[in-house]
C-alpha positions as CSV (number, residue, x, y, z in Angstrom):
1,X,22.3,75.3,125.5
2,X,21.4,77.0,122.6
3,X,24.0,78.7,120.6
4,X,24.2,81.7,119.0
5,X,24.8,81.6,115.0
6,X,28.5,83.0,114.4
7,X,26.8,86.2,112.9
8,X,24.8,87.0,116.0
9,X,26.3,89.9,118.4
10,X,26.9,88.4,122.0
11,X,27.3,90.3,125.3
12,X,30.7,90.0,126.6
13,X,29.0,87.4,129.5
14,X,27.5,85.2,126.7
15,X,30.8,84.6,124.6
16,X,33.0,83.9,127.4
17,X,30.3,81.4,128.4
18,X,30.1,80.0,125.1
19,X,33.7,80.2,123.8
20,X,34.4,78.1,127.3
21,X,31.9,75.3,126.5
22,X,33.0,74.7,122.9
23,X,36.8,75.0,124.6
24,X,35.8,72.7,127.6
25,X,32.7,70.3,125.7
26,X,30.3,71.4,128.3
27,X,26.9,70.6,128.1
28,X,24.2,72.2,130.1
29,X,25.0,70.3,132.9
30,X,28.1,71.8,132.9
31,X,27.7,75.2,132.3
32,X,29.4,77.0,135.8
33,X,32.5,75.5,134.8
34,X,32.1,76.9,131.4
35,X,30.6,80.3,133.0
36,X,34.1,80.1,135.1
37,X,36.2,79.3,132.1
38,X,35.2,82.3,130.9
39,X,35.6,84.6,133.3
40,X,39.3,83.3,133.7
41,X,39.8,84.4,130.1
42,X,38.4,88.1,131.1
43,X,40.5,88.2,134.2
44,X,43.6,86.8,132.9
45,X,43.1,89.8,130.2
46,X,42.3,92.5,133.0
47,X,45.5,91.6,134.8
48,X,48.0,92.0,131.7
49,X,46.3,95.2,131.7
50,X,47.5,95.8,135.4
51,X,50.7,94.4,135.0
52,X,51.8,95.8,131.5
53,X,53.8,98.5,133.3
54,X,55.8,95.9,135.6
55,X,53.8,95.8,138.3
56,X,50.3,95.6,139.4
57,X,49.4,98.3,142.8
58,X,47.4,97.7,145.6
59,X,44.9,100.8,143.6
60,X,45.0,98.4,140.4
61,X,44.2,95.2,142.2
62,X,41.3,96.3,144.4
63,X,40.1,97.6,140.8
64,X,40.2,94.7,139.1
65,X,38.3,92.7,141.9
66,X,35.8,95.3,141.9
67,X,35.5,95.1,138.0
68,X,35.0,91.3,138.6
69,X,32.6,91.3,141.4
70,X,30.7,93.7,139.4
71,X,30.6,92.2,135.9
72,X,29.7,88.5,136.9
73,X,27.7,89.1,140.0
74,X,30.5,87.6,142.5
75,X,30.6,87.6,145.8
76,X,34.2,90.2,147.5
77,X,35.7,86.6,148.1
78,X,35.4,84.8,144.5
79,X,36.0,87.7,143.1
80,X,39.2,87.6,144.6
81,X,39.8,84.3,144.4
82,X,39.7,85.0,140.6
83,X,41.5,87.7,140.0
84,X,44.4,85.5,141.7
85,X,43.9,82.9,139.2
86,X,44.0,85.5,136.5
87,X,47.1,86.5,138.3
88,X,48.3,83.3,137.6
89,X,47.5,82.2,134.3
90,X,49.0,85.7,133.1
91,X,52.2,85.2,134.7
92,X,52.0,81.8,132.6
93,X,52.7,84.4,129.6
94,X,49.1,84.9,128.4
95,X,48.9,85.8,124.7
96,X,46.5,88.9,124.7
97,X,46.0,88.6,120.8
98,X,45.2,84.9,121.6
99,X,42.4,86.2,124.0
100,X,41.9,88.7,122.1
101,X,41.1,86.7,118.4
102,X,38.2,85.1,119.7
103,X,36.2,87.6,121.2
104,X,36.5,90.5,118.1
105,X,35.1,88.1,115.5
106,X,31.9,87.4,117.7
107,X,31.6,90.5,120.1
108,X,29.3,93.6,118.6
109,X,31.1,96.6,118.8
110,X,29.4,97.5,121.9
111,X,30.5,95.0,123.6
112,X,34.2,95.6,122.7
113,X,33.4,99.2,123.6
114,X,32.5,97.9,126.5
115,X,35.9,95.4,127.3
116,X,38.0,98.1,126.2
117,X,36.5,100.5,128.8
118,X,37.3,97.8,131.1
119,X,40.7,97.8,130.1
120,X,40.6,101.9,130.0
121,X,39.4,102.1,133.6
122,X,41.9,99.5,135.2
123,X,45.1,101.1,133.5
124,X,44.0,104.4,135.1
125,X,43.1,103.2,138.7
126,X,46.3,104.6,140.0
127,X,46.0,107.7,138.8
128,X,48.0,107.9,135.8
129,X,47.9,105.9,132.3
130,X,51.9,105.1,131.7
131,X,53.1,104.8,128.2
132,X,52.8,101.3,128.3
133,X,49.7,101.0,130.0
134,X,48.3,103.3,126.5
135,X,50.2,101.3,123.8
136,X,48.2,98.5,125.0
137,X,45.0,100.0,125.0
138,X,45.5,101.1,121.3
139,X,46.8,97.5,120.7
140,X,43.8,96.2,122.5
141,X,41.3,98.7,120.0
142,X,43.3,97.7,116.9
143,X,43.1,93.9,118.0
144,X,39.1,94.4,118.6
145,X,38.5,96.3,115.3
146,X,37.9,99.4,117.5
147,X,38.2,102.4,115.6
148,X,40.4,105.0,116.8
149,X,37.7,107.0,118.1
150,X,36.9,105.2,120.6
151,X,40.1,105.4,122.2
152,X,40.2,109.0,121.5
153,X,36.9,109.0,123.5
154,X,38.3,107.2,126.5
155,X,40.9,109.6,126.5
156,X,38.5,112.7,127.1
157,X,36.6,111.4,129.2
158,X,39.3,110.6,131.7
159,X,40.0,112.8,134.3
160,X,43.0,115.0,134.2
């Protein structure tokens, strides 16, 4: 596979892919198990989201799974299947500035935009964005370089 130079933007697809072949060697032989390396890292991410307030909801979960299906094309069941082994490696204490690190030194800022709206639109799928659910998101912005704007901007737009 051919890799993008460390100045190029990525989508947030093509880092996860690449950051989990440089993590796991792959080669282009192996690049599903990269492309599912990957979208561990997201999901694992998207679930701290969920479960920064102490507990994720049935609203939250069906969210996620949806957010999953949708972003990497998976079918209801792997999608699922994924979010439970996000599940899992988060309640292995996932580091979100860890996850974090990697992707704001090679993601354009639309692409953070765009993971940041992820996170956004999870923390509000039952209806209400708790305190802790919002210091997060402003962590989350601060950690991608995100300028406060943006968050400002997610705010608005959410319904009241």
């Amino acid at each position: 596979m051919t890799r993008a130079s460390p100045h190029s933007p990525l989508s947030l697809v093509a880092l996860v892919r690449e950051l989990a072949e440089r993590v796991g060697g792959a080669d282009d032989g192996e690049t599903s198990a990269a492309d599912s390396d990957g979208r561990l890292a997201l999901a694992t991410l998207l679930v701290h989201v969920a479960r920064i307030d102490g507990i994720i909801v049935p609203a939250e979960w069906a969210r996620l799974e949806t957010m999953l299906r949708d972003e990497f094309a998976l079918t209801a069941a792997d999608a699922e299947a994924l979010a439970v082994q996000g599940d899992l490696a988060d309640r292995g204490n996932a580091d979100v500035q860890i996850l974090i690190t990697p992707l704001r030194r090679r993601l354009d800022v639309a692409a953070r935009t765009r993971l940041l709206h992820l996170a956004w639109d999870l923390a509000q799928a039952d209806g209400e964005v708790r305190e802790l659910e919002d210091d997060l998101i402003w962590r989350l912005a601060r950690l991608l370089d995100l300028d406060e704007t943006v968050v400002a901007g997610l705010r608005r737009s959410s319904p009241e």
